[in-house]
C-alpha positions as CSV (number, residue, x, y, z in Angstrom):
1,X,13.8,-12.6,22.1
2,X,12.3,-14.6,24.7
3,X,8.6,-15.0,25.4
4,X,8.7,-11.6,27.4
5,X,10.0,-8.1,26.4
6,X,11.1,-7.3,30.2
7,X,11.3,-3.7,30.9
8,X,14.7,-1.8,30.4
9,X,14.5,1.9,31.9
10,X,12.3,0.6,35.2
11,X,14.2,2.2,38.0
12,X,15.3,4.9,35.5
13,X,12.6,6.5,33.9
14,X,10.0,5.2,36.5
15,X,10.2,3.7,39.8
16,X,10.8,0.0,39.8
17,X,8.7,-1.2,43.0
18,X,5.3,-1.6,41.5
19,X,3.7,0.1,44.7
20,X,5.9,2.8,44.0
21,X,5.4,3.3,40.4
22,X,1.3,2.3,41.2
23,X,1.5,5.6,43.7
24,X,2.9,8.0,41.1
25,X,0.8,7.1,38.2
26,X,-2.4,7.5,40.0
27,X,-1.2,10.8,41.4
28,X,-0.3,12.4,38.3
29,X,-4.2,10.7,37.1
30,X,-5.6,12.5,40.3
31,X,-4.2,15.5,39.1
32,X,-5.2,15.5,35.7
33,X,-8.9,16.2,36.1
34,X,-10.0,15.2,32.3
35,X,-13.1,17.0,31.2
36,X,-12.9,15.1,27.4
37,X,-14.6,12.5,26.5
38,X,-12.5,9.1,25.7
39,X,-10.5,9.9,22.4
40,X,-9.5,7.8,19.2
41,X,-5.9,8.5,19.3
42,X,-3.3,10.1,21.6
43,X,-0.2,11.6,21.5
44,X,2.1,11.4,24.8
45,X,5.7,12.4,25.8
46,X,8.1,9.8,26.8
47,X,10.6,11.2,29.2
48,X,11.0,10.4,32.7
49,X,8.1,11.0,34.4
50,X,9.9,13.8,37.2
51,X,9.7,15.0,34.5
52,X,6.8,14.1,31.6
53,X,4.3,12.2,33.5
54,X,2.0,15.2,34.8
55,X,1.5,15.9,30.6
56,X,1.2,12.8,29.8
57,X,-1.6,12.1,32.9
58,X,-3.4,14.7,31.1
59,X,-4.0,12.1,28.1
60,X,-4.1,8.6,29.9
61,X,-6.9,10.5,32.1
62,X,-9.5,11.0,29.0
63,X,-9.2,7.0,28.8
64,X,-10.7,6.0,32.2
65,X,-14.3,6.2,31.1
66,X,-14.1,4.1,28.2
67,X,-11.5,1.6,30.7
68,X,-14.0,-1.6,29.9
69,X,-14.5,-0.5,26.5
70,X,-10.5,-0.3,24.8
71,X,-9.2,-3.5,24.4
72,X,-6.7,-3.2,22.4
73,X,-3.8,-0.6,21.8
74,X,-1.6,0.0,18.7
75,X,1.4,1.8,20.2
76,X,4.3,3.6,18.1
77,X,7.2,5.4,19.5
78,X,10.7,6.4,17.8
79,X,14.2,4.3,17.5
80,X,16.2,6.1,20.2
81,X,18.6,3.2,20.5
82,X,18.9,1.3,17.2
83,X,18.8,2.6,14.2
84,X,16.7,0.7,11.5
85,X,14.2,1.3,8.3
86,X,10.3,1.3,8.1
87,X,8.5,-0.1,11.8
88,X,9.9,-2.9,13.7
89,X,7.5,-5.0,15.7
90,X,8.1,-8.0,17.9
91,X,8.3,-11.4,18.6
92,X,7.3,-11.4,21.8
93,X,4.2,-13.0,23.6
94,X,3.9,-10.5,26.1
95,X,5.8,-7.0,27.3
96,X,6.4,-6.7,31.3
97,X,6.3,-3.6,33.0
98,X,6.2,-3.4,37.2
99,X,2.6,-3.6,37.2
100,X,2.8,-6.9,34.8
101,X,2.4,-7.9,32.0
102,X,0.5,-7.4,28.8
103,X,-0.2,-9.8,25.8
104,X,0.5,-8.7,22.4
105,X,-1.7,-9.1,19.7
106,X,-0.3,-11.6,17.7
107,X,-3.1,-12.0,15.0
108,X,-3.0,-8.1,14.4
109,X,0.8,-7.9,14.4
110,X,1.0,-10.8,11.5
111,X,-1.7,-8.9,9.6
112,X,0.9,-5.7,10.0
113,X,3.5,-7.6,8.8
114,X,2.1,-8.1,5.4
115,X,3.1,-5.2,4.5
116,X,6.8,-4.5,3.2
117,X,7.3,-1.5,5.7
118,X,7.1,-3.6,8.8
119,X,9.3,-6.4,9.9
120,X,10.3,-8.2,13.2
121,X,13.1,-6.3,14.6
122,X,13.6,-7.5,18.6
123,X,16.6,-5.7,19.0
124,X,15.3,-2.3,18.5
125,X,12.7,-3.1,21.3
126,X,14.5,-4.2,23.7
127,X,16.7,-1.1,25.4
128,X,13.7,1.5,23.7
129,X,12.4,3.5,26.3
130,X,9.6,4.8,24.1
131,X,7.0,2.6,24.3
132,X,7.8,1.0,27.7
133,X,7.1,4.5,29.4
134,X,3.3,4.1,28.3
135,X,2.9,1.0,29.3
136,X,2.2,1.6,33.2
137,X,0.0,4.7,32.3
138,X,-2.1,2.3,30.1
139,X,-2.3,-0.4,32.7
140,X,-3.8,1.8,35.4
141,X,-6.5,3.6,33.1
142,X,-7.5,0.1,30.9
143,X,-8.9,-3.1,32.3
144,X,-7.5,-5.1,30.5
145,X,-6.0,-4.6,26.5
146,X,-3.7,-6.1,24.3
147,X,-0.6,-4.4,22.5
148,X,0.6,-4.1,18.7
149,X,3.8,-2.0,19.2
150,X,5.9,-0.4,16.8
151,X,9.1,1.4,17.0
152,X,9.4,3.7,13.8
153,X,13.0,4.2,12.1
154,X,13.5,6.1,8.8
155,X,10.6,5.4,7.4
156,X,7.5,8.3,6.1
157,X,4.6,9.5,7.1
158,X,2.5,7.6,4.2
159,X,3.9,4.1,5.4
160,X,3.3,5.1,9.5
161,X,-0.6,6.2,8.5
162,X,-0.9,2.8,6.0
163,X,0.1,1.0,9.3
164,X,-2.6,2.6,11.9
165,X,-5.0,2.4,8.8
166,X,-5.2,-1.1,8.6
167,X,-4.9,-1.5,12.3
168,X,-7.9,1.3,13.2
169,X,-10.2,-0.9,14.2
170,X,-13.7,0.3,15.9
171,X,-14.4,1.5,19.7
172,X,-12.1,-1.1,21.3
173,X,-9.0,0.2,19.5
174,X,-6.7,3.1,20.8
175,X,-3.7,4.5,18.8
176,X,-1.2,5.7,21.1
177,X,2.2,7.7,19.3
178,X,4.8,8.4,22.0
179,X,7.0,11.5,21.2
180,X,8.2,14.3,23.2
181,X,8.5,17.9,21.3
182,X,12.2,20.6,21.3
183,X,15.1,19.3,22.6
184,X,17.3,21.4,24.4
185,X,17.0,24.7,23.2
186,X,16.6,27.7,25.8
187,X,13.2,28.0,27.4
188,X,11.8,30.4,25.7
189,X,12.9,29.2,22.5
190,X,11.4,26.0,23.0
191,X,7.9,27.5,24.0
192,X,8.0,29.2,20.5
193,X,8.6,25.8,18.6
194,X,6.7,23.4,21.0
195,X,3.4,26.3,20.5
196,X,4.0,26.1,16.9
197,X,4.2,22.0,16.5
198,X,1.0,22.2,18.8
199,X,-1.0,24.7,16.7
200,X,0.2,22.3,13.7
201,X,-1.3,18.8,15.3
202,X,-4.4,20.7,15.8
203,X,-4.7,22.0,12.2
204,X,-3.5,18.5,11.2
205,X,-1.0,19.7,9.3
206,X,2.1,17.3,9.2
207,X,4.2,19.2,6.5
208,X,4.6,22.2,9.2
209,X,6.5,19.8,11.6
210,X,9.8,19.9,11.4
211,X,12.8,16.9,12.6
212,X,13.7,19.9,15.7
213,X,10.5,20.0,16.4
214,X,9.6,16.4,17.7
215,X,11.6,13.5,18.1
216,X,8.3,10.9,17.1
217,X,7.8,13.2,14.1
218,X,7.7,10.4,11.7
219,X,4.8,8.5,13.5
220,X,3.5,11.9,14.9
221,X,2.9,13.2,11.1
222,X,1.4,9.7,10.3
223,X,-1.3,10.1,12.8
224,X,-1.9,13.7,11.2
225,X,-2.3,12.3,7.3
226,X,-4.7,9.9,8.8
227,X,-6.6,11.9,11.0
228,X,-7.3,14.5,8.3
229,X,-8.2,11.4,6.0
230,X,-11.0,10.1,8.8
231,X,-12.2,13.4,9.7
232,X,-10.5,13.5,13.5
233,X,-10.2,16.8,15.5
234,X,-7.2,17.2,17.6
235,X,-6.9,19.3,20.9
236,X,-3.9,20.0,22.8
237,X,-4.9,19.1,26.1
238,X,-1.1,20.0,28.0
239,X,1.9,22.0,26.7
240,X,4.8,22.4,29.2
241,X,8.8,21.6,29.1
242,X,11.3,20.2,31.5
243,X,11.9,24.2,32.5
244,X,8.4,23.9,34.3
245,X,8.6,20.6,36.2
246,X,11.7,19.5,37.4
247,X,14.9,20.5,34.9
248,X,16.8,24.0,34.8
249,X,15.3,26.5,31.8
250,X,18.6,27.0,30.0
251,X,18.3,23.6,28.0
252,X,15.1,22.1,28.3
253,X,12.8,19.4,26.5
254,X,9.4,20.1,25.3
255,X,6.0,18.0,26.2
256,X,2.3,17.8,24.8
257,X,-0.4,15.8,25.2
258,X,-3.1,15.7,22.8
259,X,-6.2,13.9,22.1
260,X,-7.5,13.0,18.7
261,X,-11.8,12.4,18.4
């Protein structure tokens, strides 16, 4: 890989003119009307933002008073494109989004990749949607942060929460896991499963989350064994599915965003 991870789905999953895709984000932010205070970790969907963004506002909005204070992010989303074992990180220097670029944190990326379930893997970042989509969310709520991104194959939940674990850091740390929840079931059965994976993240209770119940299950359920370890809450802050914001209710795709103190 070259020097810069440039972005793949702009155009797609977000608008590619950066005043554009500036415009949309801070809407959705507008919108979101946060009442929480600035959380450890996060959990936010991934899909295009016609359709996910308003959820996952709901999340990036709890950020904006701690802005100055969260320098860096540890961000893990699931292998949508290649398929690989344990967490692949990067080589890049830097990842580039409309909005710019951000720097990767080298010296906490090399201190991942001492252990065995992490390797360089360029390939399954380049064409991965999930951890791009954050990126412009994270730019508009932070000043200014570094990144240490993962994208999670076949791998557990013990080896995801090792990962975050050594990476936890204090105040100026935010753990950010990228997943959506059902996928294409019939609106009312996805409202049953999504409710039930929600009332599991707040219970922190990774063994009741199934593979049809979230795509980022594997680093979803490593955040759970780690929360419960440190003695986090979770709270479902949004809980909606493509049949409420801009997709047909036959076959729809679940979103939640949920903040971790």
């Amino acid at each position: 890989m070259s020097l810069s991870r440039r972005p793949a789905v702009a155009g797609l999953f977000y608008p590619g003119d950066p005043h554009d895709l500036k415009r949309m984000v801070d809407g959705y932010l507008a919108e979101a009307h946060a009442q929480d205070t600035p959380p450890k970790a996060l959990i936010a969907p991934h899909a295009g933002y016609i359709y996910s963004g308003s959820i996952a506002a709901s999340a990036y909005a709890t950020l904006l008073p701690a802005h100055a204070v969260i320098t860096r992010v540890v961000l893990l989303g699931p292998a949508h494109r290649v398929p690989l074992r344990g967490l692949a990180t990067s080589s890049a220097e830097r990842f580039e989004t409309p909005l710019g670029a951000v720097d990767l944190d080298r010296e906490a990326i090399d201190s991942a990749l001492t252990l065995p379930q992490v390797r360089v893997m360029d390939e399954a970042h380049a064409q991965e949607h999930s951890l791009e989509v954050q990126l412009p969310f994270l730019q508009e709520v932070l000043d200014r942060f570094t990144l240490v991104p993962f994208v999670v194959g076949d791998t557990s939940p013990a080896e995801v929460a090792e990962v975050l674990d050594l990476l936890w850091g204090g105040p100026e740390t935010l753990i950010v896991i990228s997943s959506d929840l059902s996928h294409y079931y019939d609106y009312a059965t996805a409202k049953r499963l999504d409710t039930a994976t929600s009332a599991a993240i707040e219970a922190l209770n990774p063994q009741d989350i199934q593979y049809e119940q979230a795509c980022g299950r594997i680093p979803v359920n490593g955040l759970l064994e780690l929360a419960r370890r440190r003695g986090l809450h979770a709270r479902t802050l949004d809980l909606r599915n493509s049949g409420d914001t801009a997709g047909p209710r036959d076959q729809v795709v679940g979103y939640g965003a949920y903040v971790f103190h």
